[in-house]
N, C-alpha and C positions, 0 to 999 in steps of 0.2 A: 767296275772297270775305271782304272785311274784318267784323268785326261792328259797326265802327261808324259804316259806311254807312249811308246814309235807309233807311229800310226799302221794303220791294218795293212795297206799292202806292203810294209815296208816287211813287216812281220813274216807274211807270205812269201815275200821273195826270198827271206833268208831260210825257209821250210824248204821251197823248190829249190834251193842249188843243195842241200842238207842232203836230200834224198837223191838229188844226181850224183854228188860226189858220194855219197853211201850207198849205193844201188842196193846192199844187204837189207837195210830198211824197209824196202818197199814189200820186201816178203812176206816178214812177222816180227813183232813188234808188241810191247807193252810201257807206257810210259805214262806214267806216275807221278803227282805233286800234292803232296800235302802241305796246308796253310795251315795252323793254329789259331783259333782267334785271340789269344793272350799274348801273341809272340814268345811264349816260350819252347825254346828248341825238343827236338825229340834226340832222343838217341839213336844208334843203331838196333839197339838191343829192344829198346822201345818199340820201333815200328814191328820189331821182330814177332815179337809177342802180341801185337795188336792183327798182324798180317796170320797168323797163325792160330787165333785165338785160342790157344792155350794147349795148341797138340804140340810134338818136339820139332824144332827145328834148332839151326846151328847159324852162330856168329861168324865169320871167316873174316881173315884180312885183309886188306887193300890187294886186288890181282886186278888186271887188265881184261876187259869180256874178252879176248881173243885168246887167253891164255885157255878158257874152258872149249874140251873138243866139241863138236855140235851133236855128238850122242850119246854122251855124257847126259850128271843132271844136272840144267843148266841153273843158276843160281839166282838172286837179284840184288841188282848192285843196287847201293844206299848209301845216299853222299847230304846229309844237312848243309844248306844253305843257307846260311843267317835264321831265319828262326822256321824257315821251308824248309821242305827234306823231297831232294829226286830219288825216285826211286825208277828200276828200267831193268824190263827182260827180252833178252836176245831170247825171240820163240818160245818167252812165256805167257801166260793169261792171269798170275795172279790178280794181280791189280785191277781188273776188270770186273773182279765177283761181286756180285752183291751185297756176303757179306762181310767180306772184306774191304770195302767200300765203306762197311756202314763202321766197322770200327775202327778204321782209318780214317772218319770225318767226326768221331766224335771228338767236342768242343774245338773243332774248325771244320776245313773246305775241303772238298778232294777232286780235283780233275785230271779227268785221265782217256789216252786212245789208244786201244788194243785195235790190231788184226792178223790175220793167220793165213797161209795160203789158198783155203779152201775158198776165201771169202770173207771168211765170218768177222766180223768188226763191232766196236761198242766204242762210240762217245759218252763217257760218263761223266754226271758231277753230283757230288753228296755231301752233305751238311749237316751238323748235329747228329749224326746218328742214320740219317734217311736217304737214299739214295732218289737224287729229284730230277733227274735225266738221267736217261740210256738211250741213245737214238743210235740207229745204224747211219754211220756218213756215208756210205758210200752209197743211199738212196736220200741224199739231202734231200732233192726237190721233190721227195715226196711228204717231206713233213707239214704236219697240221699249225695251226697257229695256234693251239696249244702247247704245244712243242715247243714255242719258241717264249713261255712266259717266264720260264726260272734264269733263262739267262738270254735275253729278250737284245740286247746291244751285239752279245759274242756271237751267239748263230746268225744273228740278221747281218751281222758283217763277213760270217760266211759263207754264206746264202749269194751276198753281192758279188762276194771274191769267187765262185765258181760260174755266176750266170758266164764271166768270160773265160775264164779256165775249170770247165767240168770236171775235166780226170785229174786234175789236181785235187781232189777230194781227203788225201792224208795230208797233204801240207795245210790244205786248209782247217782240218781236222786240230792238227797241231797248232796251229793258228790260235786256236779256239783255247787251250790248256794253259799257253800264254799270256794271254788277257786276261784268264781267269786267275790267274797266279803272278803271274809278272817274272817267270820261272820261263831261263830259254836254254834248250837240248841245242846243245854242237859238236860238230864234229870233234875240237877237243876235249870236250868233256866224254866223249865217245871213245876216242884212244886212250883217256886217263884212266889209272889204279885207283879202285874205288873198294870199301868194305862194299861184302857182299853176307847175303841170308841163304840158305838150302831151308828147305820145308820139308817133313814127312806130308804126304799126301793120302788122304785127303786134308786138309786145312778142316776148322770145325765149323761148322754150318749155324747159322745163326737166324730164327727166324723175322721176316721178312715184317713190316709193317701191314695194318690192313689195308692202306692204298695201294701198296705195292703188291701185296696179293691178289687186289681185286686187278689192278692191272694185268699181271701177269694170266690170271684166270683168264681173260678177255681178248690177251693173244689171238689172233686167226690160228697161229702154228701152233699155239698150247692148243686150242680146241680139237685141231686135228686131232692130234694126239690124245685125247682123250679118249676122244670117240672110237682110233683104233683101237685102244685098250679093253674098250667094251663093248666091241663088235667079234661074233662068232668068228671062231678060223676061216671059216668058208665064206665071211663078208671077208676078210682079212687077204685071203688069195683072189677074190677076185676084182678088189682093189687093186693091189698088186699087179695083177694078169691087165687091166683096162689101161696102168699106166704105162706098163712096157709094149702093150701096143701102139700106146699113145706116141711113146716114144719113139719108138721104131721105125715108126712112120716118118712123122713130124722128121728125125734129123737121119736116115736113110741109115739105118744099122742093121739090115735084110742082107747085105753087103756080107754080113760075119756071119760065117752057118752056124756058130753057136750062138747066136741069139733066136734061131727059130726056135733050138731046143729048150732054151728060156721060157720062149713066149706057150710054146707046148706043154711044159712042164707046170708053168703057175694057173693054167688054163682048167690041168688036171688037179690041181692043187697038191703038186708033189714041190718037196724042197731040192734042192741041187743036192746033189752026194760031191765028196770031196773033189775028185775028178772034174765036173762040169766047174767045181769053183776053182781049179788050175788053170782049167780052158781060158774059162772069164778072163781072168788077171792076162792071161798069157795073148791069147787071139785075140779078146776087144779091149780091155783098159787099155793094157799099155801101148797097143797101134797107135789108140786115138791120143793117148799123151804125148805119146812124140812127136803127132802130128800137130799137135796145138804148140811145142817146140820150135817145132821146125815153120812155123808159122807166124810166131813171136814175133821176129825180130824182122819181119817179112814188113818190106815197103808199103806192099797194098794196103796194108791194113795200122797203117801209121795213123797216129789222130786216135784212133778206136781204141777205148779201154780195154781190158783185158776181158770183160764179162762178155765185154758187145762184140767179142771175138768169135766166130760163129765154131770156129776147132775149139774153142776153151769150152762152149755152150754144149757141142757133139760130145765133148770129154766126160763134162759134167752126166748126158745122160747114157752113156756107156758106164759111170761109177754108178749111174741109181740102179741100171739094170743088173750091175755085178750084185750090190747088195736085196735087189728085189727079190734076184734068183734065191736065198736064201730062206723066204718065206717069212711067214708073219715074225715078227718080233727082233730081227735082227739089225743090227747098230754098228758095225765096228767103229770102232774109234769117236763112239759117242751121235754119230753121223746118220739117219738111218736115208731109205731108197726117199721118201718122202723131199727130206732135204734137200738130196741133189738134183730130182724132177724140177725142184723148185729153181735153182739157181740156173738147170738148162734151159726151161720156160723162160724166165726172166717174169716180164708183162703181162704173158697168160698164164700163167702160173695161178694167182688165187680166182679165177673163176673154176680152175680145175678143182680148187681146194674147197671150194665150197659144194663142187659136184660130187666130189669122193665122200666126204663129209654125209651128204645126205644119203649115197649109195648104203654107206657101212653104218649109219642110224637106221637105216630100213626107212626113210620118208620119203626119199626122191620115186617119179614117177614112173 
């Protein structure tokens, strides 16, 4: 970090008005900076093919992101900056992957902050090749002080900048990709005509390093997952069955009579037939969405992040119980019941995780 960059809150403040005058931001987001270490520029076509490692994707012209419809395929715009190159997707994730990280940081730097509606978020930075941060922002203060040694000045300065603005967590995120680059997202460069990249998907997967493996392996949430994979159907449903009562309980969804049928049916280890998964969406998702809606934007609960919102928490465990109902192995959208338990708990969430864990190894007592 240079010293004679803005200083950190000047940086910060210009993230916070960023995301008030672009409310669209705060949704989902991917933003992207590569550095070289030679200062030689990349191309469009460059990053193309380093972003895609070597499956097809397309060059496109200079367009506006509001020119593409939002369900459409959304593209990534790519604009070189002196010998930097921003790259940025309205409700994409490339930039976030791993190994697109790793081959967008060879022979220089890459930082970048993805998030998506559900949640989910990645502070990244990678180097040479190796991906040496990925921290979720939006649990800063739970980071170790290992966490904080590959980029020891940027986090600890936003670390300081939340102790007084907590939910500011993406501007300070953003914060972070700035100092790391000296690379600044604005609102004009937001309305500007930028070349943009399409990808065939999947992108080509590149394996991981052995640090990054063993990390990964070490996950709490890789572990889970494993061990569902190798636990019988019948550890598998009544995994399942322990958390939707868990849930039921905990945030009062006894309320919707198709969740008894839920909690009766993973009990007996039956899967939903098509009909109970109309109900779901129809009687419990989308109630409790609205009501997390219509709750938003509600006075009481001004100050309080979206998570700490107790209708967004109810929401979240109404989608685990939709996907629960569905029985061992089910995902949609990448997602599974486990996930969303998690984000409705919040705090008690991995004592549960290490309870399920042992249930579905056969150890627990």
């Amino acid at each position: 970090m240079n010293d004679d960059r803005p200083a950190f809150a000047e940086i910060f403040s210009h993230y916070r008005k960023l995301l008030r005058e672009e409310p669209w931001l705060e949704v989902a987001m991917c933003w992207t900076v590569v550095v070289p270490h030679d200062h030689r520029p990349f191309s469009v076509a460059g990053i193309g093919s380093r972003v895609s490692g070597g499956t097809r994707h397309e060059v496109h012209e200079a367009t506006p992101l509001d020119a593409f419809p939002p369900d459409g395929v959304l593209p990534m715009a790519v604009e070189p900056a002196g010998s930097a190159v921003m790259l940025f997707e309205n409700n994409g994730f490339l930039g976030s992957l791993p190994e697109v990280l790793r081959r967008l940081s060879r022979d220089g730097r890459v930082c970048g902050v993805y998030w998506n509606v559900e949640g989910d978020n990645r502070l990244s930075y990678a180097a040479d090749g190796r991906v040496l941060v990925g921290l979720d922002a939006m649990f800063w203060d739970e980071w170790a002080g290992d966490d904080f040694a590959v980029l020891e000045p940027e986090l600890r300065a936003m670390t300081e900048l939340l102790a007084g603005d907590e939910d500011d967590w993406q501007a300070a995120a953003m914060t972070v990709v700035e100092l790391v680059t000296g690379m600044r997202l604005t609102g004009e460069w937001l309305s500007a005509a930028h070349p943009n990249l399409t990808f065939q998907w999947p992108v080509a997967a590149e394996p991981p390093s052995a640090e990054e493996l063993a990390e990964y392996r070490n996950d709490p949430e890789v572990k889970l997952r494993v061990t569902v994979e190798a636990a019988s159907q019948s550890r598998q449903f009544a995994a399942l069955a322990h958390v939707a009562e868990l849930l039921a309980t905990r945030f009062r969804l006894g309320e919707f009579p198709v969740v008894r049928d839920v909690r009766a049916d993973l009990a007996a280890g039956r899967r939903a037939g098509e009909q109970r998964i109309v109900e779901l969406r129809e009687q419990l998702v989308t109630p409790l969405a609205q009501r997390f809606h219509e709750t938003d934007d509600d006075d009481d609960v001004d100050g309080v992040s979206f998570e700490e919102n107790p209708a967004w928490q109810r929401m979240q465990a109404g989608i685990a119980l939709d996907i629960a109902a569905r029985g061992p192995g089910s995902a949609p959208m990448g997602f599974d019941a486990y996930h969303h338990a998690g984000l409705a708990l919040g705090d008690d969430w991995p004592a549960l995780r290490e309870t399920l864990r042992e249930s579905l190894s056969g150890t627990g007592a």
